[in-house]
N, C-alpha and C positions, 0 to 999 in steps of 0.2 A: 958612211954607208947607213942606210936609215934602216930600224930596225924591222925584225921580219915579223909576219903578221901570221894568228890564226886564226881562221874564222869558225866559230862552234855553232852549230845549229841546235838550241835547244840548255834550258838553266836547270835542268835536274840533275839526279845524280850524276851520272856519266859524264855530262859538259859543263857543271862544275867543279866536277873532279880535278879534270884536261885544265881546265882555265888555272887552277890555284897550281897543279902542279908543274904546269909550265911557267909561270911566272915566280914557282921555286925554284929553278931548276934550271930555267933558260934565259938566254937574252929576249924572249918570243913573246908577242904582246896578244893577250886573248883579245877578241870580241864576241860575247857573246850574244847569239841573237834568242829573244824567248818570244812564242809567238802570243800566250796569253800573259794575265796580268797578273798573276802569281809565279814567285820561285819555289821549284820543289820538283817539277812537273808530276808524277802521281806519287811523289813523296810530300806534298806540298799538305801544309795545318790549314784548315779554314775555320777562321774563327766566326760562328754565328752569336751574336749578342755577349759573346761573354763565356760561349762554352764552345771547345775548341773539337774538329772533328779530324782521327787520320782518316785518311781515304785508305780503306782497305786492311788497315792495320801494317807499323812497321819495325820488328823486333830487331834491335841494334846487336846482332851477334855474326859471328862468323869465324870460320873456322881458319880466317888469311888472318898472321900475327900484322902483317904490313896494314890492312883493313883499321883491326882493332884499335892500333895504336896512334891512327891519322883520326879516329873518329874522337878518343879520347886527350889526343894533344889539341882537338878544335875545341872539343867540351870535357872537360876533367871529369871524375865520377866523385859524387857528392863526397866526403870526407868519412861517412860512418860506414859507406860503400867499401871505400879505399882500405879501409882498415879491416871491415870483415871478410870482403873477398879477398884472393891474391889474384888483381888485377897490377900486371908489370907494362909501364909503359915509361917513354920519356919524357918527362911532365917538362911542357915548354912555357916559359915564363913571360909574360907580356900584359905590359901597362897601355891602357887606352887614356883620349885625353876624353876631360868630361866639362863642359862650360860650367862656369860655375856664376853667380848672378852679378859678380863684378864685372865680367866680360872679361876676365881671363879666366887662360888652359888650367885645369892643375890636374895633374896621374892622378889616376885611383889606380886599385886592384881590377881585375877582373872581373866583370859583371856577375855579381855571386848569382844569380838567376839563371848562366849559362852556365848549365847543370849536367850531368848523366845520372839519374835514378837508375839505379839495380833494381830490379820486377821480376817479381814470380811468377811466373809461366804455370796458366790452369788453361786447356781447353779442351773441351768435352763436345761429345755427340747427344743431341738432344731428337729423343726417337721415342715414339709411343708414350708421349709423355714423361717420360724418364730418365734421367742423366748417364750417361754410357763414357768411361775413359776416352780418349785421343791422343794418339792412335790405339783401335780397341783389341783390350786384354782378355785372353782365357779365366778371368779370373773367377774367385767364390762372387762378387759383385755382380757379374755379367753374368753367369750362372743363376742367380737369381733372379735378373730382370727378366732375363729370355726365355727360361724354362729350361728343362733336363732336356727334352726332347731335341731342341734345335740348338742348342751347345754340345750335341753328341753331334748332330748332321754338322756343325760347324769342324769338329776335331776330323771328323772320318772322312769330310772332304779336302778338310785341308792337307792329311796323311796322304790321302790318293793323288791331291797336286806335288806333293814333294815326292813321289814314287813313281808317279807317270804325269811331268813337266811334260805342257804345248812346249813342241820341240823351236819351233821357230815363233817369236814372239811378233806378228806382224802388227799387232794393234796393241791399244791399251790395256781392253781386254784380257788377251792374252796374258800381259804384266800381269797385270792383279790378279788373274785365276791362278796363275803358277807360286805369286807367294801368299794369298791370304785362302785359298779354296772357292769352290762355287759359291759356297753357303752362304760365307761369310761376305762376297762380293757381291752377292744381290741384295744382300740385306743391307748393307752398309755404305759399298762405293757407287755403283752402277749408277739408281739414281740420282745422288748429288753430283756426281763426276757431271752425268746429261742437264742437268739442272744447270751446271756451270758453264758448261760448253755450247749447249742446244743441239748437239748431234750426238748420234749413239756411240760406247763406247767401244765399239768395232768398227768405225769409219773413224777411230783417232789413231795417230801414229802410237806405237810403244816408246817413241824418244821421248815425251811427252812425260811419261811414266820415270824413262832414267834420267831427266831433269830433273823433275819435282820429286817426287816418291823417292829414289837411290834405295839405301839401302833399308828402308824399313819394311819389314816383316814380321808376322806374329812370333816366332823365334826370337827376334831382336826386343820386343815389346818386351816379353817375359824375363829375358835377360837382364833389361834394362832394370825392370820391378824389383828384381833380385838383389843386384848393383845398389839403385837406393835404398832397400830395406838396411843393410848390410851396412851403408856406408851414412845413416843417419846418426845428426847430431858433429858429423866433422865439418872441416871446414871446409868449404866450395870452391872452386875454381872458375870461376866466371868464363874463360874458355872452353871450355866443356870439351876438347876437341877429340876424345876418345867414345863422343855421344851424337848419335845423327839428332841432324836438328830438328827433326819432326818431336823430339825427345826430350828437348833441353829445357832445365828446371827454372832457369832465369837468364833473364836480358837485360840489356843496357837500354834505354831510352829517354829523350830530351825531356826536361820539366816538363816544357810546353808543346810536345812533340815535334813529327820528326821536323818539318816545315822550320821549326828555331831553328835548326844544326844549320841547315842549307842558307837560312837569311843570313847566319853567318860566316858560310863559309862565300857568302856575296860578298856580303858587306868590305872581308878580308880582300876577294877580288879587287873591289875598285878601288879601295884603299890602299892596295900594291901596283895600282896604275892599269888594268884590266875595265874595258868598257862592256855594261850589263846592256842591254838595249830592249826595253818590253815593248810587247805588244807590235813586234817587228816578223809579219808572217813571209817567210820563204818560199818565194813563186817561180821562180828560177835559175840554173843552175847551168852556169857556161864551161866548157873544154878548149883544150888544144891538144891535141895527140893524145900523149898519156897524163895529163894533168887537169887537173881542175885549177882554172883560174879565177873563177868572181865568182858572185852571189847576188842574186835581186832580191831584195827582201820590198813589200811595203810595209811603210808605218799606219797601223789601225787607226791613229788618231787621228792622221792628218789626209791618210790618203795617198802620201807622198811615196815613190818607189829610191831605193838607195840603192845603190850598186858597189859592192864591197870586195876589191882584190885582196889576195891574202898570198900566204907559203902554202901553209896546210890548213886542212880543213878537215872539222871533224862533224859529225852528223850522228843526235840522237833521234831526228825525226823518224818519222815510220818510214819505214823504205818506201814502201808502194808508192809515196808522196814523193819521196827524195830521187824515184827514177821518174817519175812522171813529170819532173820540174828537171831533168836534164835537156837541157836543149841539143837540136844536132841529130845524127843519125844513130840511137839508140837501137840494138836491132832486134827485131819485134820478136822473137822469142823473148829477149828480158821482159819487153815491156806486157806482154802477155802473163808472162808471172808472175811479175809486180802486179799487176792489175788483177790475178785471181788469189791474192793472199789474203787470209779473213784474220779479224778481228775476233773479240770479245768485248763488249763494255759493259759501263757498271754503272748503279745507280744506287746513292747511300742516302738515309733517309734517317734523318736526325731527328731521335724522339727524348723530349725531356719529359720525364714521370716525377708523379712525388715519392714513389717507391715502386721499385718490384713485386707483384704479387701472382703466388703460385696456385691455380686452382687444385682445388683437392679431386680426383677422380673419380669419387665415392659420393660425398656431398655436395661436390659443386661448387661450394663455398672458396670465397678468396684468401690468403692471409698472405702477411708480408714475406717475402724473402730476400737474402742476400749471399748475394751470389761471389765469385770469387777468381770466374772467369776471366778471360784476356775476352777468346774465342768460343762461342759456340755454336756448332755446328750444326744445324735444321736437317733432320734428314726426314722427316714429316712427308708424306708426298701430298696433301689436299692443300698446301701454301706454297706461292713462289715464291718466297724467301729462301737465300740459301747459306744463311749466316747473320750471326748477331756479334754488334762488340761492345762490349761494357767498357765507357771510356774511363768509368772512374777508376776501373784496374788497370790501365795502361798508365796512367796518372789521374794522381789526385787534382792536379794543377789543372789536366783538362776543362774540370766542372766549374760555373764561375761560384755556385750555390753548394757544397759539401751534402745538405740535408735532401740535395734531388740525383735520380738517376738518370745519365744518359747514356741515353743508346741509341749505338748503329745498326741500322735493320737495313744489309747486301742482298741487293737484287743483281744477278748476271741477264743481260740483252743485248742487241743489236739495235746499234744506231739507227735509226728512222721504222723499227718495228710496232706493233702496236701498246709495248708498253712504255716504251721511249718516248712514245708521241704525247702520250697521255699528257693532260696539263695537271700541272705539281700540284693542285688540291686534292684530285681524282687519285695522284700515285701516296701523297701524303694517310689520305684516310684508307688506300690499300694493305699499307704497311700497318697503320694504327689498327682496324681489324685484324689482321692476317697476326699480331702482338697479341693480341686478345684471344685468336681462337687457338693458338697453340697453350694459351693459359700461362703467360707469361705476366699477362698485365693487365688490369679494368679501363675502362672508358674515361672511368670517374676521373684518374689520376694522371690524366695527358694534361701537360701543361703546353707546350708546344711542340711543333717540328716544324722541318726545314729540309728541302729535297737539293740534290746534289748530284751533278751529271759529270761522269769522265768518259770521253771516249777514247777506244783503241790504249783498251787497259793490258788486255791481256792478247800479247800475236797466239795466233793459232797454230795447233800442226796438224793441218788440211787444207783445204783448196787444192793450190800448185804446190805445197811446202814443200812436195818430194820433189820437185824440182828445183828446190831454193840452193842449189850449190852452182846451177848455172848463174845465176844472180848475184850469187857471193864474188864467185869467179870476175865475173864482169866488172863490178868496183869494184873490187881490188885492185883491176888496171891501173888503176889512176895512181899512179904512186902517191902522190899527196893527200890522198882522204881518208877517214878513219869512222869504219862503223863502228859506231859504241854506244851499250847498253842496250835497255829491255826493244824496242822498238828501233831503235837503231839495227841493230842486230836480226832484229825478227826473232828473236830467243826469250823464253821465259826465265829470264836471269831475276833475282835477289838483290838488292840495292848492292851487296858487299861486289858481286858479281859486275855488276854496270860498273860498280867506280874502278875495281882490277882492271876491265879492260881499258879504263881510260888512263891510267895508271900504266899499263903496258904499252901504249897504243905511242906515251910519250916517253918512256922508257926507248924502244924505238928509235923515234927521232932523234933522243940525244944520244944513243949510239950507232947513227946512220944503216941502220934496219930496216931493208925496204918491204920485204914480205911479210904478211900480218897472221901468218899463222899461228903465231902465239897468242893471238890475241881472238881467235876463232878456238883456240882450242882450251880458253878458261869455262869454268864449270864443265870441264869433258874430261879434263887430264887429273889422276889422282891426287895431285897434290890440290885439290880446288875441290875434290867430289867433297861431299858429304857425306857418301859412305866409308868407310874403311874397309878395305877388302882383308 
């Protein structure tokens, strides 16, 4: 009997999760299809000249011990890691063959470059020119950037949101007035929320909020300050799992970011007999009753269309895509859904400086700074930027030059809008100004940059999304297919999040588990939140 096949649409987290663990795991032979020319999908490294960019930024934590220990048995944590943190995993042993210039195999070790760096988590709100904690504190600090005045309006509305809580949380809004106050949400989230979204933050779902946000609240913030006052100078736990991760003091992440983990956990694919297939875009998508049988993909290069049977199939494509390439009689409620679900994309703009430099407010004058940031946070409102990331604190490996700064300057749009459209010199010198006039950096010291598009970064929760459980509903019929991860899903899931469900999705299968409820109800169910109730 020849063996059974699954077809994966998509090489990112989620569908190479599916691929390696099913070829641990099962007789079942992945094919994965990727539709661009990179693996990662927006976990993916792009290396420009020499200095390496994340898309988005990707901290290797999570509060699933199963996560952790599959991220550290593909990449061990450096050895001065291993020894200061008490990170417990099961350190798995394996020799690669390496050519050597006689034209024989001989073992080595394992690529000492295929690394986990432990990293210190700093990210901060950058507002009025001035550095503000993240997530922001009541504290003597904020007290003196903001004044007496509006850190009393901040305390005295946030007392009245915990005394008289919006009873029913319909929007975003909501969320955030009921744990952080008026004051403090027009000052702080409001803006950047719309900033990232493009709609206001009362036409957004409150699920939204109990994805991302959970359980942080100024409560929690102070708590937390407490906690590390108290517990400085011990030894740390790399899991942190009694800490929401809006919170957490350090992470794991690749040398060379996150793009290395996923080349290798390819590379492991096809090397355990799993076929990767680039640049293979998914145009349609065949049934029989309750099953899904084939796949059309074409190949970009050639032109050529393939048509791929399989058992199962798993799909991190965007839905909206994944129903509109079903063939047959789909019935037009879904496909009305699927076709009114929105996006968010993003565009990252890679600026090489010879250094940082902070204008004085007083003088005007430049001087150097160094900064110490992952993340931070533009809450400015006269620039569209809505986030910076200092790649040389994500790693040092990122930079190919040590004595220069790079940086990611995040822009959130919509595909074919008029900043999207812009051509890359026009968005290049927007970001290079828009650096400049928040006083982060001079003209003088721009050594280059490099513009970078991802679309359908982030699913939304608007359009039809209140309808998106008739759409769930719907595939799920198909006993054989498996929504998983960020876009797959329609969910704003965390990388640890995308590979759990794939991870469950064949959990499943090899225990003949036909309803996918478990696997719709990760980052929902406690054991997955991020809060601790």
């Amino acid at each position: 009997m020849p063996a059974k096949k699954a077809i994966i649409i998509g090489a990112g987290p989620a569908g190479l999760t599916a691929a390696y663990e099913l070829l641990q795991r099962t007789n079942i032979i992945p094919i994965v299809l990727e539709k661009s020319t990179d693996i990662g999908g927006i976990s993916k490294t792009v290396n420009y000249k020499g200095n390496r960019i994340d898309i988005g930024g990707h901290r290797f934590f999570s509060k699933s011990d199963r996560v952790m220990e599959w991220w550290l048995n593909m990449m061990p944590p450096q050895e001065e890691a291993a020894e200061t943190f008490s990170i417990t995993y099961q350190r798995k042993t394996r020799d690669v063959k390496k050519p050597e210039n006689t034209g024989t195999d001989t073992l080595v070790a394992r690529d000492p470059d295929l690394i986990m760096l432990v990293r210190q988590r700093l990210s901060r709100i950058y507002f009025l020119k001035k550095f503000f904690n993240y997530p922001i504190q009541l504290s003597l600090d904020t007290l003196k950037k903001l004044g007496l005045s509006t850190t009393i309006s901040i305390m005295f509305s946030y007392m009245y949101a915990q005394l008289f809580p919006r009873k029913q949380e319909k929007s975003l809004e909501d969320f955030m007035v009921n744990r952080f106050g008026k004051t403090l949400y027009h000052l702080f989230f409001k803006d950047y929320t719309e900033k990232v979204w493009g709609i206001e933050c009362s036409k957004i779902s409150a699920e939204w909020g109990a994805q991302r946000i959970k359980g942080i609240s100024i409560g929690k913030a102070i708590s937390h300050a407490l906690k590390t006052a108290w517990d400085a100078g011990k030894p740390k736990d790399i899991n942190q799992k009694n800490v929401e991760t809006s919170l957490i003091e350090q992470f794991l992440y690749p040398k060379f970011g996150p793009g290395q983990l996923w080349e290798e956990v390819a590379r492991q694919v096809t090397e355990r007999g799993g076929t990767i297939l680039m640049q293979h875009d998914v145009k349609k998508v065949f049934t029989n009753s309750n099953l899904i049988t084939a796949i059309e993909a074409v190949d970009k290069t050639t032109g050529e269309a393939v048509i791929l049977d399989g058992d199962y199939f798993f799909s991190t494509m965007p839905v909206q895509e994944l129903i509109a390439d079903i063939q047959g009689n789909v019935p037009q409620n879904i496909r009305d859904i699927a076709a009114g679900l929105m996006y968010r994309d993003f565009i990252t703009i890679g600026i090489l400086l010879k250094n940082l430099s902070f204008q004085d407010g007083k003088t005007g004058e430049y001087k150097p700074i160094t900064l110490k940031d992952t993340w931070i946070y533009i809450q400015e409102k006269d620039v569209r930027v809505g986030r910076l990331q200092l790649f040389n604190n994500w790693s040092p490996f990122m930079v190919k030059d040590p004595g220069t700064t790079w940086v990611g300057m995040e822009y959130f749009c919509n595909m074919g809008d008029g900043f999207w459209e812009l051509p890359d010199e026009e968005i290049r010198q927007i970001a290079i100004d828009e650096l400049c006039k928040i006083g982060l950096a001079q003209k003088a010291d721009v050594l280059d940059a490099t513009v970078l598009r991802m679309e359908k970064t982030y699913p939304a929760y608007f359009g039809t999304y209140d309808r998106f459980d008739e759409l769930k509903d719907y595939v799920d019929s198909f006993e054989n297919i498996f929504l998983v991860g960020r876009n797959g899903m329609h969910k704003y899931n965390n990388s640890d999040h995308s590979m759990l469900t794939a991870m469950v999705a064949v959990d499943n299968i090899c225990n003949g588990i036909v309803t996918k409820s478990n696997i719709w109800s990760i980052n929902t169910e406690q054991e997955y939140h991020e809060e601790k109730k």
